[in-house]
KOLLO-617229 format. One record per residue (C-alpha): residue number from 1; residue in one letter; x negated, y negated, z. Coordinates in Angstrom, 1 decimal. Example, Ala and Ser with C-alpha at 12.3 -4.5 7.8 and 13.67 -1.06 7.14 Angstrom:
<sites>
<site kekol="1" marlum="a" x="-12.3" y="4.5" z="7.8"/>
<site kekol="2" marlum="s" x="-13.7" y="1.1" z="7.1"/>
</sites>
This chain:
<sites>
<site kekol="1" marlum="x" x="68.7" y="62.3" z="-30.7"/>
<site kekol="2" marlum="x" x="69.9" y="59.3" z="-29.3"/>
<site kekol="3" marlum="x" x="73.0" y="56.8" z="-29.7"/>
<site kekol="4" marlum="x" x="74.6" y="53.4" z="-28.8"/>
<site kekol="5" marlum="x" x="78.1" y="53.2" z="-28.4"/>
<site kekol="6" marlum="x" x="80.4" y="51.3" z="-25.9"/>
<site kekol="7" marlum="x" x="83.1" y="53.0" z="-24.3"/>
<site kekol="8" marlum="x" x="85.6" y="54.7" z="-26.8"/>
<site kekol="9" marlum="x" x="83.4" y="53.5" z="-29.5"/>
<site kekol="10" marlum="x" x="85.5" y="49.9" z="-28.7"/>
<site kekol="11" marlum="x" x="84.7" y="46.7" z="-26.5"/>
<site kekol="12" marlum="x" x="86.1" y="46.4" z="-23.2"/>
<site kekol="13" marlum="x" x="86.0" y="43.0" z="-22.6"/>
<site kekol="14" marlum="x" x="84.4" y="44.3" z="-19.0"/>
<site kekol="15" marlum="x" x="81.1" y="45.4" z="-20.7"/>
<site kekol="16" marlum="x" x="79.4" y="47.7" z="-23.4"/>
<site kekol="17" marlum="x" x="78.1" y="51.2" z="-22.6"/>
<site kekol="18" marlum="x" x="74.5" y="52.9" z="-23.3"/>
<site kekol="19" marlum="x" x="75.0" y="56.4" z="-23.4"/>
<site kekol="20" marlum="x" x="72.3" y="58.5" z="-24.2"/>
<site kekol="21" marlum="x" x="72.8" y="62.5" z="-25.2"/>
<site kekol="22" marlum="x" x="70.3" y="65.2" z="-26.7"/>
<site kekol="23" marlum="x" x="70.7" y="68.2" z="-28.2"/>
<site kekol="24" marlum="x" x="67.2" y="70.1" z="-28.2"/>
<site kekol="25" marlum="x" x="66.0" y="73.2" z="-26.2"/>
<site kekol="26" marlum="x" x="62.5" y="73.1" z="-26.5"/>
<site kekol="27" marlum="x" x="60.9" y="71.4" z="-23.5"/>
<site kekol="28" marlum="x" x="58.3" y="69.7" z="-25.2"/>
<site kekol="29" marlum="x" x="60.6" y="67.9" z="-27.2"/>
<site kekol="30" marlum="x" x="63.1" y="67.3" z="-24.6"/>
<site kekol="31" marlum="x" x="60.4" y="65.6" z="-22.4"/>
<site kekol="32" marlum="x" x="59.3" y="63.5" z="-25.4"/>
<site kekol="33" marlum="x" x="63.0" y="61.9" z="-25.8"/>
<site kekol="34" marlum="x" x="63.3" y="61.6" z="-22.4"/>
<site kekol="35" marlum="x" x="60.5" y="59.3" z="-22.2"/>
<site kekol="36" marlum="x" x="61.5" y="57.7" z="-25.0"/>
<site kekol="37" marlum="x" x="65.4" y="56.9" z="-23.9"/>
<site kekol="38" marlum="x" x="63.4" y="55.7" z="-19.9"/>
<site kekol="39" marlum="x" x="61.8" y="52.7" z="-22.7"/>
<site kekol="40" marlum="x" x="64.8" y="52.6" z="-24.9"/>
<site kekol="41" marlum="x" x="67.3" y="52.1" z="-23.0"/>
<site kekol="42" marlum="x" x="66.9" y="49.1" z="-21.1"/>
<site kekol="43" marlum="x" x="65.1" y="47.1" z="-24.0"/>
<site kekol="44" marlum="x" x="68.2" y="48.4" z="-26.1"/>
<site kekol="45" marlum="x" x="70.8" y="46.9" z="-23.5"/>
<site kekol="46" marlum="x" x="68.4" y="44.1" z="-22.6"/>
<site kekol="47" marlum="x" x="68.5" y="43.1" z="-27.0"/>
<site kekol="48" marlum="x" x="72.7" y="43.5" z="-27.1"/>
<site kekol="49" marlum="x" x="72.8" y="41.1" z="-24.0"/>
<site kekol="50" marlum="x" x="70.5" y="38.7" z="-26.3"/>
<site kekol="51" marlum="x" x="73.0" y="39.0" z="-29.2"/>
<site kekol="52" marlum="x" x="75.7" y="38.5" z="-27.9"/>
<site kekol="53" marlum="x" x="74.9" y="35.6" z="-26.0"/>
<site kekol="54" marlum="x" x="73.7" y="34.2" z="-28.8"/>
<site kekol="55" marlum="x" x="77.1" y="34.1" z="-30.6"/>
<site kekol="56" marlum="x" x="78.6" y="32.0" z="-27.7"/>
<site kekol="57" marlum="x" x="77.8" y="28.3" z="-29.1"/>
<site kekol="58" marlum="x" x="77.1" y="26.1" z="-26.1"/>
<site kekol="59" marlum="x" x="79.1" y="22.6" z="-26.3"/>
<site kekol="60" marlum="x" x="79.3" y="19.2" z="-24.5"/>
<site kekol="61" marlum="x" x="77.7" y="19.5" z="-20.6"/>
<site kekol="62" marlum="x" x="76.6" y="23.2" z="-21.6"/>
<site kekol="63" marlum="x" x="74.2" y="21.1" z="-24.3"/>
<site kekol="64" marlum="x" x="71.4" y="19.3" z="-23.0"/>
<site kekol="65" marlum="x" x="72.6" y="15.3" z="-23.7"/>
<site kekol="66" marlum="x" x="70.8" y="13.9" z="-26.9"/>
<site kekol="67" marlum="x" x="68.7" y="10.8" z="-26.5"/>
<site kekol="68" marlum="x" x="71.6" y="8.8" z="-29.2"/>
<site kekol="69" marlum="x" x="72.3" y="8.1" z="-32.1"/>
<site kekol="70" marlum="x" x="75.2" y="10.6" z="-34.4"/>
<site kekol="71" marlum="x" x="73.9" y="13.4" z="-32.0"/>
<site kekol="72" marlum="x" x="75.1" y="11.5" z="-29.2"/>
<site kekol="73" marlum="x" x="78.4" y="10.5" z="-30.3"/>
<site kekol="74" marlum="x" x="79.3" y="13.7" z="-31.3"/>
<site kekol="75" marlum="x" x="78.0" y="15.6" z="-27.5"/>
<site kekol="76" marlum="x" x="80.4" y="12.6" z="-25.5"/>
<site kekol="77" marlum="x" x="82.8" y="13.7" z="-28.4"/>
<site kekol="78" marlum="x" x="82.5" y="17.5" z="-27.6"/>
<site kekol="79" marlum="x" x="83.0" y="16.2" z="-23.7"/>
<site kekol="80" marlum="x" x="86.0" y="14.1" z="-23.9"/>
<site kekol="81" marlum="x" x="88.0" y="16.8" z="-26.3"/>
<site kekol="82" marlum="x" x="86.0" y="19.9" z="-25.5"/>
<site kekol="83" marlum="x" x="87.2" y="22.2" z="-28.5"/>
<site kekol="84" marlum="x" x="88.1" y="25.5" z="-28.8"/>
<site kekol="85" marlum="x" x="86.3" y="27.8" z="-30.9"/>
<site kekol="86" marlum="x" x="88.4" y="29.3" z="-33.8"/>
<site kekol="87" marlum="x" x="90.7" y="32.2" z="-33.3"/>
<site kekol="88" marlum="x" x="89.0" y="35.5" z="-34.2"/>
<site kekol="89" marlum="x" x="85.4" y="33.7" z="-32.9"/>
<site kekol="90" marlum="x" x="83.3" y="34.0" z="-30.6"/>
<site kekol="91" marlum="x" x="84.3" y="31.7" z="-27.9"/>
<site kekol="92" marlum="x" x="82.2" y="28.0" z="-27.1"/>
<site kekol="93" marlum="x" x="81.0" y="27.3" z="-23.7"/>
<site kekol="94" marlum="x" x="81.4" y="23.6" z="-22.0"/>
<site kekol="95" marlum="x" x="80.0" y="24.8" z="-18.7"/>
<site kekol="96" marlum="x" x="77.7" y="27.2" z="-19.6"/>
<site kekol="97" marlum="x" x="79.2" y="30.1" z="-17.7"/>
<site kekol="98" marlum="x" x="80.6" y="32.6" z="-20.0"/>
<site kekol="99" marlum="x" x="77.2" y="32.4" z="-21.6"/>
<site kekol="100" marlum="x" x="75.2" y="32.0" z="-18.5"/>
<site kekol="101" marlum="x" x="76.6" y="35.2" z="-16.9"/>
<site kekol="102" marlum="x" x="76.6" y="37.6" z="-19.4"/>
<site kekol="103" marlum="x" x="74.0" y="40.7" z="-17.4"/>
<site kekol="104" marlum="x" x="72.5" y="44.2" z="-18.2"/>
<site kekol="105" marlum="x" x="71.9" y="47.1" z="-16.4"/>
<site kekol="106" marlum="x" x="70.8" y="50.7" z="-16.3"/>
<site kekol="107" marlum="x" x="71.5" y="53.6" z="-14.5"/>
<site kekol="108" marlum="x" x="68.4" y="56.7" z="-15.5"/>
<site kekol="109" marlum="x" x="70.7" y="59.0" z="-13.5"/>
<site kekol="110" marlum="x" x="73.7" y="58.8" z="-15.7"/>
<site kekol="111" marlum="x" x="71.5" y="57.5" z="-18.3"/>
<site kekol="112" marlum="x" x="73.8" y="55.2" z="-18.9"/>
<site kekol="113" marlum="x" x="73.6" y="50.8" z="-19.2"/>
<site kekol="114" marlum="x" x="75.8" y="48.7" z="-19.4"/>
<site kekol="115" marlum="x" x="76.0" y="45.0" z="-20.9"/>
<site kekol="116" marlum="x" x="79.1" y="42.7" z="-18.8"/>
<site kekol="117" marlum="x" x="80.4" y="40.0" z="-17.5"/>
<site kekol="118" marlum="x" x="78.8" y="39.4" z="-13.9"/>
<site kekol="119" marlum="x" x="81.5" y="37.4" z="-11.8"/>
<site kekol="120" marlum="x" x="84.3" y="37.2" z="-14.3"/>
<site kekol="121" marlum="x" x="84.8" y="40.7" z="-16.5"/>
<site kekol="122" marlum="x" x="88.6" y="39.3" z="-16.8"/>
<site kekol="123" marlum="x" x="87.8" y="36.0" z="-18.5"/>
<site kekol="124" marlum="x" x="85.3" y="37.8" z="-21.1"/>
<site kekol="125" marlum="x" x="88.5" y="40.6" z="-21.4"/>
<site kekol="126" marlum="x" x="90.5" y="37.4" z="-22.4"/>
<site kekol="127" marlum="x" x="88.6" y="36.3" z="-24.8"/>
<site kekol="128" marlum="x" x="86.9" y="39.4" z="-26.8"/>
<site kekol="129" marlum="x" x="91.2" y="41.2" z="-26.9"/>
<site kekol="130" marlum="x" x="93.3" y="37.9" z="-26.3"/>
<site kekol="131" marlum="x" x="96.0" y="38.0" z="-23.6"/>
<site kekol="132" marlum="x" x="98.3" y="35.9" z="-21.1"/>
<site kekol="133" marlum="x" x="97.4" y="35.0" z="-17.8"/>
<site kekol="134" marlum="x" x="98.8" y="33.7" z="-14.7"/>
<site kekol="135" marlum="x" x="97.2" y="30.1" z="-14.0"/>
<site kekol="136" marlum="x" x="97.3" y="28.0" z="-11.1"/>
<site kekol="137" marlum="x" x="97.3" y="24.3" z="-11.7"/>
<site kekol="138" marlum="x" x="95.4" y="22.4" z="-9.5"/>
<site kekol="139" marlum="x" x="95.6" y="18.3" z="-8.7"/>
<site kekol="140" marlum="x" x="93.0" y="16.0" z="-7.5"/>
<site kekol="141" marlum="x" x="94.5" y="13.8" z="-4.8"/>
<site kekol="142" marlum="x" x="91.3" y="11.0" z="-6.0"/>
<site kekol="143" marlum="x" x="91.4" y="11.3" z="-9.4"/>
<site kekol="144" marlum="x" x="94.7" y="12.9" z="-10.5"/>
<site kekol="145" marlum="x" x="92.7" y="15.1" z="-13.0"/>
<site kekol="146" marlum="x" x="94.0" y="18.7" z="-12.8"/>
<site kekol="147" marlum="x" x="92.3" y="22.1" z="-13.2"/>
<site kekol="148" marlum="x" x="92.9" y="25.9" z="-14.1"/>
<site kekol="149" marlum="x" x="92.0" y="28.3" z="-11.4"/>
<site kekol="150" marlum="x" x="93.1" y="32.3" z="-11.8"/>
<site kekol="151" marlum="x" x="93.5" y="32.6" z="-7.9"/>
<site kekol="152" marlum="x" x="93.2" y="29.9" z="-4.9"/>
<site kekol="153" marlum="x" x="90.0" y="27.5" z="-5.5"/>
<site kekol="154" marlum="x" x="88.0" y="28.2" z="-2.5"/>
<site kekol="155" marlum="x" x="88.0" y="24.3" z="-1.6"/>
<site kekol="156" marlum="x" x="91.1" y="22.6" z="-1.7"/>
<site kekol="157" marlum="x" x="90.7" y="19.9" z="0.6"/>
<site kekol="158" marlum="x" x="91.5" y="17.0" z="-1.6"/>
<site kekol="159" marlum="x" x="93.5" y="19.1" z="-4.2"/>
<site kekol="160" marlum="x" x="97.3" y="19.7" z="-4.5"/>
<site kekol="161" marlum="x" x="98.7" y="23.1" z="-6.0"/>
<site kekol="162" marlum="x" x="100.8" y="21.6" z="-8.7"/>
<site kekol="163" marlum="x" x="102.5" y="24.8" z="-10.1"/>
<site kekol="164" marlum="x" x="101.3" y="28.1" z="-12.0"/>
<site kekol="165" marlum="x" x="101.9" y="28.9" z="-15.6"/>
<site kekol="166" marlum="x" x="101.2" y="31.3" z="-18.2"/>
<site kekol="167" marlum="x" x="98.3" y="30.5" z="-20.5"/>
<site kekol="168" marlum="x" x="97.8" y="32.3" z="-23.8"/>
<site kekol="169" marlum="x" x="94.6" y="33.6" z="-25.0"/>
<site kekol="170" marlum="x" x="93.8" y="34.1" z="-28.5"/>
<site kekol="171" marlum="x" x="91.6" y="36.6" z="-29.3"/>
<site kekol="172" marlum="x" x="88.0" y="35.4" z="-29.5"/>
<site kekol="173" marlum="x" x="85.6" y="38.5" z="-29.9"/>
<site kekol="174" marlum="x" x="82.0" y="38.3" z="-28.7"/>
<site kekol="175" marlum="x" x="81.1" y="41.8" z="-26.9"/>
<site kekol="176" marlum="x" x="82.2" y="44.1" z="-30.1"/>
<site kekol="177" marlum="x" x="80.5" y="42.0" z="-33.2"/>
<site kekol="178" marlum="x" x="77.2" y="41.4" z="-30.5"/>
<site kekol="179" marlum="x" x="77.3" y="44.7" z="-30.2"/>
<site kekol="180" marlum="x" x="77.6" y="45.7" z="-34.2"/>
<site kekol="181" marlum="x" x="75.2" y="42.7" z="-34.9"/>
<site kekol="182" marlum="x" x="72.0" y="44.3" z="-32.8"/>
<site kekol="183" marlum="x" x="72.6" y="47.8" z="-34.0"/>
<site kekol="184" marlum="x" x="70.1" y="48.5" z="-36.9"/>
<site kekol="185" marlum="x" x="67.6" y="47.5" z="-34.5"/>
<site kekol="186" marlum="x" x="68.2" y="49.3" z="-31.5"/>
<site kekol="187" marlum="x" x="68.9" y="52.4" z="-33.8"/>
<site kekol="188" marlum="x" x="65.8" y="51.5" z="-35.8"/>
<site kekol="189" marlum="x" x="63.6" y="51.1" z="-32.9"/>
<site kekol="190" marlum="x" x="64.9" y="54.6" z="-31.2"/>
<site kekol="191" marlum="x" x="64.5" y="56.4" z="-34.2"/>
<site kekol="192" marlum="x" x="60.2" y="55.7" z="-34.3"/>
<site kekol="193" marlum="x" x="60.2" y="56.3" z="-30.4"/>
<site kekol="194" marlum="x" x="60.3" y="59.1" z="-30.1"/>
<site kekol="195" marlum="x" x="56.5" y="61.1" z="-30.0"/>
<site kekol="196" marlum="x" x="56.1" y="64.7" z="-29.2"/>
<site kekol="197" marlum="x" x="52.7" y="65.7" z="-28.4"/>
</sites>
């Protein structure tokens, strides 16, 4: 038999686990669910990645810009304000990134996958438990707009480190419901994939 579970049974904010164990002695049926968990598993962790990507809403220059009328007003709108999801949500996405990077992969050795964050585990961590962070605040010289960076931008020519302060995250969950969301049918589909000949 097979299962689904992330690590502890809890979101990381760094990624879900696969972890696949059995429980049988008889070869025949051991080889059958091994085959079975070498198709599950990456279609399992490939379908969670799907979910929960799904849950993060894409807004303003994530959206692809509406030819006008209401649809228009509100994406310039979404730009000039660009809203925060509310607490206990899944977080929105103005850039496309935290959507955008979301990745799976699986190990057949440790029979293990895992869904994550690929260049930014620490920003998903911020938003699935909520937390403070340390923040850089970063000028333009041209345009006197500032920015948020966690460490040194890697260009700064033509920036100005302002100060740093301490910005609060609220929780906004996306790893844990994505992964409670696609259960049924990655449970479903490993319980009829399993065929012992």
């Amino acid at each position: 038999m097979g299962f689904f579970k992330n690590e502890a049974g809890k979101s990381t904010g760094r990624g879900l686990l696969v972890n696949v164990s059995t429980f049988f002695d008889r070869a025949a049926v051991l080889g059958a669910v091994e085959k079975a968990e070498k198709r599950w598993l990456p279609r399992a962790a490939g379908y969670v990645r799907k979910t929960i990507k799904s849950l993060v809403k894409r807004k303003g220059k994530a959206r692809k810009q509406p030819k006008g009328g209401k649809a228009l007003v509100t994406w310039l709108a979404e730009i000039k304000s660009a809203p925060s999801s509310p607490a206990g949500s899944p977080p929105y996405t103005h850039t496309g990134f935290i959507r955008d990077e979301i990745v799976y992969w699986w190990s057949w050795g440790m029979k293990m996958a895992r869904v994550t964050a690929s260049k930014s585990p620490w920003l998903s961590g911020l938003h699935e438990h909520g937390g403070t962070v340390a923040m850089q605040v970063w000028q333009s010289t041209v345009s006197g707009k500032t920015a948020l960076y966690k460490t040194r931008p890697r260009f700064t020519r033509g920036k100005t480190l302002r100060k740093t302060v301490q910005v609060k995250y609220a929780p906004r969950p996306f790893y844990g419901p994505g992964l409670v969301k696609a259960t049924p049918k990655i449970m479903g589909d490993w319980k009829n994939s399993i065929v012992a000949k």
